[in-house]
N, C-alpha and C positions, 0 to 999 in steps of 0.2 A: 211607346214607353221610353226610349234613349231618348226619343226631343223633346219628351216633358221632362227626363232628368238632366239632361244638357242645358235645358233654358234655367231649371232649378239653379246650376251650376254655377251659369251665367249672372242670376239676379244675384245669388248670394256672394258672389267676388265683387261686381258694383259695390255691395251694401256693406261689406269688407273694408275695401278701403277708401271708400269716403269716407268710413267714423275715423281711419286713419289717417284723413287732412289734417286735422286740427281749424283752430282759426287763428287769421295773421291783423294783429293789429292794425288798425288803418293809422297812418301818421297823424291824423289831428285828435287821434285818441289818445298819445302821450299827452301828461303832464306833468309840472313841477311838483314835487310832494312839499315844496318849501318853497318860500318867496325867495327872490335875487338876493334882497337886503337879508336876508339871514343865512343864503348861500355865502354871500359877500365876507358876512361877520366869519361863517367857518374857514373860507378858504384863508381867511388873516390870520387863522391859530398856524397851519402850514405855510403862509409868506407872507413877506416883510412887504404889507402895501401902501405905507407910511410915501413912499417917493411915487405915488402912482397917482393920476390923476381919470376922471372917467368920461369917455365919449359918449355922445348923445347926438340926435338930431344932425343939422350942419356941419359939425367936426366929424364924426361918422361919415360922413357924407363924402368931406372933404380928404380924410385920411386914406378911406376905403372903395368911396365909390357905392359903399350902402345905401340905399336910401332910404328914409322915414317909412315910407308906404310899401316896402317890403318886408317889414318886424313888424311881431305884435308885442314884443319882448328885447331888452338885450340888457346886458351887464358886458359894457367894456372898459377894459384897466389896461392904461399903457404909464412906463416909465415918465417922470418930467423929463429926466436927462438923454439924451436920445445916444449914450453909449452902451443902452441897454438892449438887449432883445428883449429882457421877459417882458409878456403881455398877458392879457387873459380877456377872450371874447366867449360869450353866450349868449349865443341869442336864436329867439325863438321867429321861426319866419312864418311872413303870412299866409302861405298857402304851398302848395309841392312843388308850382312853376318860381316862386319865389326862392325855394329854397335851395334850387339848383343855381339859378345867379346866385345867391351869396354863398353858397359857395365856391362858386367859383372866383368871387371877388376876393372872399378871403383866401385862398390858394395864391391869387395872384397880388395880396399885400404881404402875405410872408415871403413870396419869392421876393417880392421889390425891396423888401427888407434885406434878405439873406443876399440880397445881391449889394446892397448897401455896405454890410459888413464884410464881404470878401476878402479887401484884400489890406483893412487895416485892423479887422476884430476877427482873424480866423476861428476863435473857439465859439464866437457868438453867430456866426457864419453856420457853423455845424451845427449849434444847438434849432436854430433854425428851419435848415436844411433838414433837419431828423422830426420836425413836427407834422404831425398829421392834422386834417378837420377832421371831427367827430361828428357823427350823425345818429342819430335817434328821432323818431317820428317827425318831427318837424322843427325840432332843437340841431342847434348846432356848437359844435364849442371849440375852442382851440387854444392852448397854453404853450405857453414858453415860460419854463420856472425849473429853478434849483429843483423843487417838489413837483413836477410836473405830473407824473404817474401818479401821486397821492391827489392833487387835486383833480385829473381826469376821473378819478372814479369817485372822488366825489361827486362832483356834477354828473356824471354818468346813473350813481346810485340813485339823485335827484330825480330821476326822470323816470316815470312810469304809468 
């Protein structure tokens, strides 16, 4: 009678807390609840992207070291004048081995950046120096802006 109510015991704490895993997103089950081009038009009510122009393809390439066949997505905005830091990337990678290179690409274009402005743009230096990549499923983003925190969650809210 104790080893049939011990094994009782036993099933009913398994069956316990498996209901209490939950389930975890897999990354290519995020998506954007809104296209770029109309993420783009919002993040323009929070910054001034009239002096910004956008990567794609070859200039991606060439700036970052992304390549094409790594995104299935991206919205990038960089200043024309290059006494700017702000920028603004998002972009969506092709698969989870992808998304670990761009990220790490893009880590290592804001430091080449931040190391850029060092020692003649100290404040653009720190603004820099203080940005994170952002990750969600298989989105990636990264800003540098007066509005930074407002447009991170915007794109953040984008994603689901």
């Amino acid at each position: 009678m104790k080893k049939i109510l011990c094994i009782l015991l036993i099933i009913s704490t398994v069956f316990a807390f498996s209901a209490c895993g939950g389930s975890k997103k897999a990354p290519e089950d995020y998506a954007m609840s809104k296209s770029l081009i109309e993420l783009r038009t919002e993040i323009s009510s929070k910054a001034d992207l009239s002096e910004f122009f956008v990567l794609s393809g070859e200039s991606l390439l060439d700036y970052t070291g992304i390549t094409a066949e790594s995104c299935t997505e991206t919205l990038v905005l960089i200043p024309e004048s290059s006494i700017s830091a702000d920028m603004i990337f998002i972009i969506k990678a092709a698969d989870s081995d992808a998304l670990e290179n761009v990220k790490a690409l893009l880590e290592s274009y804001r430091d080449g950046r931040a190391a850029e402005f060092k020692s003649y743009a100290p404040e653009e230096h720190q603004r820099l120096s203080d940005t994170k990549v952002n990750v969600k499923g298989l989105y990636l983003w990264m800003v540098v802006s007066e509005n930074s925190a407002e447009i991170e969650k915007l794109i953040g809210e984008s994603i689901n």
